[in-house]
LUMVOTI-240432 format. One record per residue (C-alpha): residue number from 1; residue in three letters; x, y, z. Coordinates in Angstrom, 1 decimal, m for minus. Layout:
# LUMVOTI-240432
@seq=NUM | type=ALA | u=X | v=Y | w=Z
...
This chain:
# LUMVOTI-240432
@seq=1 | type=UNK | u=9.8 | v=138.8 | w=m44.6
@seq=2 | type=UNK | u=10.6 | v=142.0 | w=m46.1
@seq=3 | type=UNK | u=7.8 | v=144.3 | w=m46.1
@seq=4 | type=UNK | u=6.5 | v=144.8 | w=m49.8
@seq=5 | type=UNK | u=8.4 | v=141.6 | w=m51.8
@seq=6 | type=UNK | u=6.8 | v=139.4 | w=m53.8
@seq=7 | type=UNK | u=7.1 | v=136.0 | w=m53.5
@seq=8 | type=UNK | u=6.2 | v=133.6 | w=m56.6
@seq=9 | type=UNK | u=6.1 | v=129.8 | w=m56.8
@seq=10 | type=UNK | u=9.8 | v=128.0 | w=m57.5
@seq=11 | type=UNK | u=9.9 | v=127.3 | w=m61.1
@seq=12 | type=UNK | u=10.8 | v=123.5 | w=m61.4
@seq=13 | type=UNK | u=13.6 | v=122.5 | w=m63.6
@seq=14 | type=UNK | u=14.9 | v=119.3 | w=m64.8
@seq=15 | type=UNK | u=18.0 | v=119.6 | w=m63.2
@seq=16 | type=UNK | u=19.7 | v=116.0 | w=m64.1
@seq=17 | type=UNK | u=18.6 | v=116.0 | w=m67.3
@seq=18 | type=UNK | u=19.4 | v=119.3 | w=m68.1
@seq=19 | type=UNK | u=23.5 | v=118.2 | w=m67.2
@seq=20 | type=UNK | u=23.0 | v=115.1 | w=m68.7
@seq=21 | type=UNK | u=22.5 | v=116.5 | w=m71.7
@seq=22 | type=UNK | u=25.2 | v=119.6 | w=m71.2
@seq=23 | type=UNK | u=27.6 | v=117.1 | w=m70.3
@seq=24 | type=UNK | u=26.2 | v=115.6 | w=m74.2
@seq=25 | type=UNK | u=26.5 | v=118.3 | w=m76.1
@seq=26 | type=UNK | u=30.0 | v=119.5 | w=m74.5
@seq=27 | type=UNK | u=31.3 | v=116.0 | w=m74.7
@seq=28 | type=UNK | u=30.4 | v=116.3 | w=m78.7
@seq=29 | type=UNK | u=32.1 | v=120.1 | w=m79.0
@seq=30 | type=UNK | u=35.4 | v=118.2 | w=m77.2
@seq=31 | type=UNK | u=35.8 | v=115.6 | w=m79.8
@seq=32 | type=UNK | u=34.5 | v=117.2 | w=m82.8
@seq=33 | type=UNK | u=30.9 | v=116.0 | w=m83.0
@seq=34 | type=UNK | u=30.0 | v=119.4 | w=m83.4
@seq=35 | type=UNK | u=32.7 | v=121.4 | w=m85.0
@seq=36 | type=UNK | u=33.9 | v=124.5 | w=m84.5
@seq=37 | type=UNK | u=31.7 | v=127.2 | w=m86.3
@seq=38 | type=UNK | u=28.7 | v=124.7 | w=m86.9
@seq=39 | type=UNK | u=25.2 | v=126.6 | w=m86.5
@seq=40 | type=UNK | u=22.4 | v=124.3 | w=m84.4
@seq=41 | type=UNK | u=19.1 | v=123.8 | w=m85.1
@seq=42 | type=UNK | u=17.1 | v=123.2 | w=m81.9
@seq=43 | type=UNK | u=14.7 | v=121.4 | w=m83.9
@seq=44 | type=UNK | u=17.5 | v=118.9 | w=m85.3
@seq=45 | type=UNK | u=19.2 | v=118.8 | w=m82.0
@seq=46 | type=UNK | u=15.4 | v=118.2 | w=m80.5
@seq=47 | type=UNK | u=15.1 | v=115.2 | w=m82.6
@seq=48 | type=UNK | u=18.3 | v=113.4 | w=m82.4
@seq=49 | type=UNK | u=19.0 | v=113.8 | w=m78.6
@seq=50 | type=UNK | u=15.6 | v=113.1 | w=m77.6
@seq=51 | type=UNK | u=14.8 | v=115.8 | w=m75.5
@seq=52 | type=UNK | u=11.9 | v=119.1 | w=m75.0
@seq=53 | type=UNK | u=13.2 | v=122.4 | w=m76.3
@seq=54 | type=UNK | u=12.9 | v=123.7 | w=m73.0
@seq=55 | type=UNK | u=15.3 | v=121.3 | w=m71.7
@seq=56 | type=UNK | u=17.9 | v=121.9 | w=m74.9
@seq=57 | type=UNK | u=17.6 | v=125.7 | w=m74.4
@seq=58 | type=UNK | u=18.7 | v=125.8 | w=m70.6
@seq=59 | type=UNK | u=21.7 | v=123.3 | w=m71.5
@seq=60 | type=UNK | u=22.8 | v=125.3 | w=m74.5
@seq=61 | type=UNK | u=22.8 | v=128.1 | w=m72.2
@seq=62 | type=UNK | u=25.1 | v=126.6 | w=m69.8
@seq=63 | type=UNK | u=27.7 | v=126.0 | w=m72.7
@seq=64 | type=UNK | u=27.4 | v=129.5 | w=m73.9
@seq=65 | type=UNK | u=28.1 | v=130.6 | w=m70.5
@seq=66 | type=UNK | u=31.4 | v=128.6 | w=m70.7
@seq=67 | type=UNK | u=32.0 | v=129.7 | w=m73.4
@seq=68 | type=UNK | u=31.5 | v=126.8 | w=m75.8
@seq=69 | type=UNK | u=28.9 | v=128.4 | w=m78.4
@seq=70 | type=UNK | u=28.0 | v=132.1 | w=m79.1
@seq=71 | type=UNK | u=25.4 | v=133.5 | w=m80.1
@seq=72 | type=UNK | u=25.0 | v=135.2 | w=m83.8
@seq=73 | type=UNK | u=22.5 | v=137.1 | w=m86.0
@seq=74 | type=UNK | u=21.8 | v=133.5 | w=m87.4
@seq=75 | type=UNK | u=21.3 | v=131.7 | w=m83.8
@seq=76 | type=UNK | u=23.6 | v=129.7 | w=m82.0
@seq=77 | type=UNK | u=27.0 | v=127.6 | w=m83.0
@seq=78 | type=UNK | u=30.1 | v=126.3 | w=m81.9
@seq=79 | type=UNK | u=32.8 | v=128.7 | w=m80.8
@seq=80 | type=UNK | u=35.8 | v=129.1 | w=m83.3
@seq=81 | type=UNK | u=39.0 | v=129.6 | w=m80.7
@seq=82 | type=UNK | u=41.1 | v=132.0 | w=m81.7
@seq=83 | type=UNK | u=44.8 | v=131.5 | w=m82.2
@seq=84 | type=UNK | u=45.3 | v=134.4 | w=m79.5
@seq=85 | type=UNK | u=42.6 | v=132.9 | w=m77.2
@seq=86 | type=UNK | u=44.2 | v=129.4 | w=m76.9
@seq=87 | type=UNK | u=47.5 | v=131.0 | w=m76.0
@seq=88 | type=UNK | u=46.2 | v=132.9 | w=m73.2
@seq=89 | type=UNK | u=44.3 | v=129.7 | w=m72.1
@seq=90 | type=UNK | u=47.5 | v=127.8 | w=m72.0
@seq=91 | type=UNK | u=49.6 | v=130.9 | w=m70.3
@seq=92 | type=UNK | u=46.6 | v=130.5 | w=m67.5
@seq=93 | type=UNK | u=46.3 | v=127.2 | w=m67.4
@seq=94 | type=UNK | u=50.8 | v=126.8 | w=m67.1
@seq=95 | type=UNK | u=50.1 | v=129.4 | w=m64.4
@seq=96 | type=UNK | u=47.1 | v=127.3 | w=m62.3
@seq=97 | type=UNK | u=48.7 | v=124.2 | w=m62.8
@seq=98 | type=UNK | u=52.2 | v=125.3 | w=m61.5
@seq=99 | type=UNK | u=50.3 | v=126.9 | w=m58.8
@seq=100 | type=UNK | u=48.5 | v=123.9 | w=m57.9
@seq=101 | type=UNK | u=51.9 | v=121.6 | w=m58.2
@seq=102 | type=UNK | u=53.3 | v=123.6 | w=m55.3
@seq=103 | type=UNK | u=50.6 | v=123.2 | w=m53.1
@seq=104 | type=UNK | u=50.5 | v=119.8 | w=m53.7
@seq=105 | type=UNK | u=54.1 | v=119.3 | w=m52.5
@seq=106 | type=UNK | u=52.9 | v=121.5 | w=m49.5
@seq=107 | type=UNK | u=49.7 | v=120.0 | w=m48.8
@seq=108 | type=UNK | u=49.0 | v=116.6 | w=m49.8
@seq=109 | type=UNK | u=49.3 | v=113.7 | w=m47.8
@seq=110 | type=UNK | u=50.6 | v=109.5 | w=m48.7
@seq=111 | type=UNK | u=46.6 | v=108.7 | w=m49.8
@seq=112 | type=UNK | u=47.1 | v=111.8 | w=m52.1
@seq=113 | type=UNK | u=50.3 | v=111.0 | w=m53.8
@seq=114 | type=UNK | u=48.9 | v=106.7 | w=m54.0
@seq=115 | type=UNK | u=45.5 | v=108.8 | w=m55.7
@seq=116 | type=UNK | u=47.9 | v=110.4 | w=m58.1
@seq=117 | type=UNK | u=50.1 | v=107.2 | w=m59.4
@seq=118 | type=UNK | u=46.9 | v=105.6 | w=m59.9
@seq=119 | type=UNK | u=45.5 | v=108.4 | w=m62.1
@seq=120 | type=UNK | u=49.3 | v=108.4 | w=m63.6
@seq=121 | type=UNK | u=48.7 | v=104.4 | w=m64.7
@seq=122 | type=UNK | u=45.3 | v=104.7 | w=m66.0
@seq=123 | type=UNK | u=46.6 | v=108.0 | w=m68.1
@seq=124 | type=UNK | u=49.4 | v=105.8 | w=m69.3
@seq=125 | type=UNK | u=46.8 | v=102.7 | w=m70.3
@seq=126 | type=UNK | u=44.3 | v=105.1 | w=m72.0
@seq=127 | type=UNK | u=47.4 | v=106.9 | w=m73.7
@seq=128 | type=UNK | u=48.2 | v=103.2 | w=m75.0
@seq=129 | type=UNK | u=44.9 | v=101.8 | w=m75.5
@seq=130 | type=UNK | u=42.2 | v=104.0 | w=m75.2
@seq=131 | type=UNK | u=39.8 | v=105.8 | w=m77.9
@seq=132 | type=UNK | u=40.1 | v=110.0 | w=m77.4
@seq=133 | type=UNK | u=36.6 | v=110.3 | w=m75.3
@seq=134 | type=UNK | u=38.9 | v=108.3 | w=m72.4
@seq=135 | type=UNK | u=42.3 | v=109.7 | w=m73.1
@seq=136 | type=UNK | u=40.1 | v=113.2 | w=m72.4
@seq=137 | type=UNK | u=38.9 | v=111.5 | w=m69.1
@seq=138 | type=UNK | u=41.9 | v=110.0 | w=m67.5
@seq=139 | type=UNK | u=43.5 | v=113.0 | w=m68.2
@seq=140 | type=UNK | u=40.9 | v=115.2 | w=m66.0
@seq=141 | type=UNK | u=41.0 | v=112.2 | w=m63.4
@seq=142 | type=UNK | u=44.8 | v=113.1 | w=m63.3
@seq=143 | type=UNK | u=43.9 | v=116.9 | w=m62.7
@seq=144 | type=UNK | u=41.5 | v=116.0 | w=m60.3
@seq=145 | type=UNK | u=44.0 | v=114.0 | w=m58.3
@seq=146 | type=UNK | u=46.3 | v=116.6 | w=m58.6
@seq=147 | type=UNK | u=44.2 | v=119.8 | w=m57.1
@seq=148 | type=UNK | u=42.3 | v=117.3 | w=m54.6
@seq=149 | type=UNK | u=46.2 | v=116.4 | w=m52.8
@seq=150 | type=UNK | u=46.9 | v=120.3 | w=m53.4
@seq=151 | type=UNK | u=43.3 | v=121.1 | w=m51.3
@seq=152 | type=UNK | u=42.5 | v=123.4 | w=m54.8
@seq=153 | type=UNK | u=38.6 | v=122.2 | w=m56.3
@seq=154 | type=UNK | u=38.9 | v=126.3 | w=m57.3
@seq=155 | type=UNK | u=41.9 | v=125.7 | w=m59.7
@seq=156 | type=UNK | u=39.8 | v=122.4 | w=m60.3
@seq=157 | type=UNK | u=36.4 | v=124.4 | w=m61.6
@seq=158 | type=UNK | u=39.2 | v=126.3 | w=m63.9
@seq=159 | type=UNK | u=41.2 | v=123.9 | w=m65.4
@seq=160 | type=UNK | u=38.5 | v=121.8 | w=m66.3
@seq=161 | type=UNK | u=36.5 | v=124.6 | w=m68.0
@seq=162 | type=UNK | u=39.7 | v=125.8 | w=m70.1
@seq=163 | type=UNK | u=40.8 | v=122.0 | w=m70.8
@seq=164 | type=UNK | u=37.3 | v=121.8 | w=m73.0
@seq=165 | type=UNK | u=37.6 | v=124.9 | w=m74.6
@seq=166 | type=UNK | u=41.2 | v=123.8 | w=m76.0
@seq=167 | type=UNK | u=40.0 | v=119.9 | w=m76.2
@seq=168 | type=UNK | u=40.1 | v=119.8 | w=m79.9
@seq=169 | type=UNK | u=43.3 | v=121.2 | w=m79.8
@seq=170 | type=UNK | u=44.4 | v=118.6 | w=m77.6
@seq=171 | type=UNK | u=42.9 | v=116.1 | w=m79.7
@seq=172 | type=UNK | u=44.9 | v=117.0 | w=m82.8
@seq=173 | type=UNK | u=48.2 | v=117.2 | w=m81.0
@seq=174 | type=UNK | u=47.3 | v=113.4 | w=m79.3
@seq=175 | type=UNK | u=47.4 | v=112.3 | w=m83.2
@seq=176 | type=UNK | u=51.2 | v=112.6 | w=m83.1
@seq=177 | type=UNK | u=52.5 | v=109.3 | w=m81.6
@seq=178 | type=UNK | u=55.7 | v=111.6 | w=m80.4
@seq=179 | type=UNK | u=53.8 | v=114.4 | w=m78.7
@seq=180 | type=UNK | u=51.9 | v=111.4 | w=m76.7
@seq=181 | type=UNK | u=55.4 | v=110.1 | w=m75.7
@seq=182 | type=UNK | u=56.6 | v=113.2 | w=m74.3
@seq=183 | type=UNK | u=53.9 | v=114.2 | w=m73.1
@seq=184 | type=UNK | u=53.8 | v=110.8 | w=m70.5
@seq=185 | type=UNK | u=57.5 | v=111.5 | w=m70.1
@seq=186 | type=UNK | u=56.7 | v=114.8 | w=m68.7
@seq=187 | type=UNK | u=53.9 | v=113.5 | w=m66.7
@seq=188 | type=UNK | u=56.3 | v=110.9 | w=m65.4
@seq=189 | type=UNK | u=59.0 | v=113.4 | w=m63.9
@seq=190 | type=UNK | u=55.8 | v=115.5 | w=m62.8
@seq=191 | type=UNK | u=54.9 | v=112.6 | w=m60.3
@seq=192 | type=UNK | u=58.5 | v=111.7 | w=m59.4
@seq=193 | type=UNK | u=58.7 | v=115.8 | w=m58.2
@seq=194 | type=UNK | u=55.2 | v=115.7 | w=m56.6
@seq=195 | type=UNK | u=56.1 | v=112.7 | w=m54.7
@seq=196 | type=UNK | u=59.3 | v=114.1 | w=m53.6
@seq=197 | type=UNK | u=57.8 | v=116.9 | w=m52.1
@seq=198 | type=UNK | u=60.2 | v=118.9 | w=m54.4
@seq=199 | type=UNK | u=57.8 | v=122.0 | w=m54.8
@seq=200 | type=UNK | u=59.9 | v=124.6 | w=m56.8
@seq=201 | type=UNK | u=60.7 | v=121.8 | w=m59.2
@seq=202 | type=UNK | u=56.9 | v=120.4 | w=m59.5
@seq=203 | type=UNK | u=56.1 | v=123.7 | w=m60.2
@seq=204 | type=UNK | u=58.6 | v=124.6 | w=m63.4
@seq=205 | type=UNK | u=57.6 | v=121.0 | w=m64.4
@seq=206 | type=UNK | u=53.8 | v=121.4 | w=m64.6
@seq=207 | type=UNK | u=54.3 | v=124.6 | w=m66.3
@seq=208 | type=UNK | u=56.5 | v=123.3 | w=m68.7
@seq=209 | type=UNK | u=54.4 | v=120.3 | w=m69.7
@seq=210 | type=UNK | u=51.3 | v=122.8 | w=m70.3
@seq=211 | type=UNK | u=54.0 | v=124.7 | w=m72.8
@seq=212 | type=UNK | u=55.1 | v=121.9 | w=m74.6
@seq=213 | type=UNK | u=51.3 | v=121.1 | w=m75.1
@seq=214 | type=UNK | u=50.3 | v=124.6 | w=m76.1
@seq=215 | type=UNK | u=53.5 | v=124.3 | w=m79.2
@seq=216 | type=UNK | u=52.5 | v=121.2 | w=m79.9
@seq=217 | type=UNK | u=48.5 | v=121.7 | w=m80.4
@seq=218 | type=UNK | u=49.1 | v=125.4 | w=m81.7
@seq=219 | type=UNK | u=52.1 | v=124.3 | w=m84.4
@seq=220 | type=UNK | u=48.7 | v=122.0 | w=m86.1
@seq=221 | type=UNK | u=46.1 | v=124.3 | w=m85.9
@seq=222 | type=UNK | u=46.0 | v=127.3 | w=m88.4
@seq=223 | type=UNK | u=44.7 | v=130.4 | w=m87.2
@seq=224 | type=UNK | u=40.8 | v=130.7 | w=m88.5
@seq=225 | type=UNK | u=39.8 | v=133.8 | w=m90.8
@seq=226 | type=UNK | u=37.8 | v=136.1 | w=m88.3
@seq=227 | type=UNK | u=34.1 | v=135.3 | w=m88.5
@seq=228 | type=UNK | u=31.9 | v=138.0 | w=m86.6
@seq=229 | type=UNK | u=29.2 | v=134.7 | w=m85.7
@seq=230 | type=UNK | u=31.3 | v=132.7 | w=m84.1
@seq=231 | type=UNK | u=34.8 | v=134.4 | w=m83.6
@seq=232 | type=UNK | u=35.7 | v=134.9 | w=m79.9
């Protein structure tokens, strides 16, 4: 022990509630349950969700971390992306996911590329059938499958915390019954390359599927007027 520290109890924590309800309230910020620039009321959210304030506060501190909510002279609310933000998101994200396609081709062994067609058939079901909420998961089951076979859970961690910041503009874009088609076309040759071992080519793929994705989402959303509360 080191002479002179102090030592004080452990605080406990809820821990499983507390990412129960991050995954909650992030989960409503992805598919528009609460909007973009929308101020919460602890007391409101208290109510509906069931839960202590002391609970709320930590997970509302998580998603400000990530970048989900800021905080203004009013409180808290939902982040308003800016126009510039989301195309620096999807330069990074083109960048990571080429990245990761590589090392997949390098890396990733028969069980890795099975994992992968499987993730490709269930994004191609929920693309078909499914509500957003599981078009938004089968999509990060995909990713998952994709940096797990590359030996990558860091380009994991990021692309799932930029994939919810741009969710709702994914979410517009998935409206457009030709954007969805392309979209599984691109995914499509993506396998075929991964699969192939053909690195170079994965990797131009992957990139260029993240493009497409940023035109498509950015060509529907406006840019928003500047707002100092929730601007980023």
């Amino acid at each position: 022990m080191v002479a002179g520290a102090k030592i004080a109890p452990i605080v406990q924590e809820s821990a499983p509630l507390r990412r129960k309800l991050a995954a909650t309230l992030r989960r409503l910020v992805e598919t528009g349950g609460l909007p973009a620039g929308e101020r919460l009321f602890e007391k409101d959210l208290c109510a509906a969700l069931g839960v202590s304030r002391t609970v709320l506060r930590e997970a509302l501190r998580e998603l400000e971390t990530e970048g989900l909510l800021v905080a203004g002279p009013r409180g808290l609310s939902v982040a308003v992306l800016g126009r510039a933000d989301a195309e620096n998101i999807y330069a990074v994200r083109a960048a990571l996911e080429g990245l990761v396609a590589r090392q997949f081709c390098e890396r990733a062994d028969a069980p890795a590329v099975a994992a992968l067609r499987a993730a490709e058939a269930a994004l191609v079901s929920a693309y078909a059938n499914g509500p957003l909420p599981d078009i938004l998961d089968t999509k990060l089951a995909f990713y998952r499958a994709l940096c797990r076979g590359a030996g990558n859970d860091v380009a994991l961690e990021l692309i799932e915390r930029l994939a919810v910041r741009t969710s709702l503009l994914r979410a517009r874009s998935l409206n457009d019954p030709a954007r969805k088609d392309a979209s599984l076309a691109e995914i499509d040759a993506l396998v075929t390359a991964l699969a192939a071992r053909d690195g170079p080519r994965a990797g131009r793929l992957a990139e260029r599927h993240v493009a497409n994705a940023a035109r498509a989402a950015l060509a529907l959303t406006p840019a928003p007027a500047d707002d100092p509360e929730t601007h980023q």
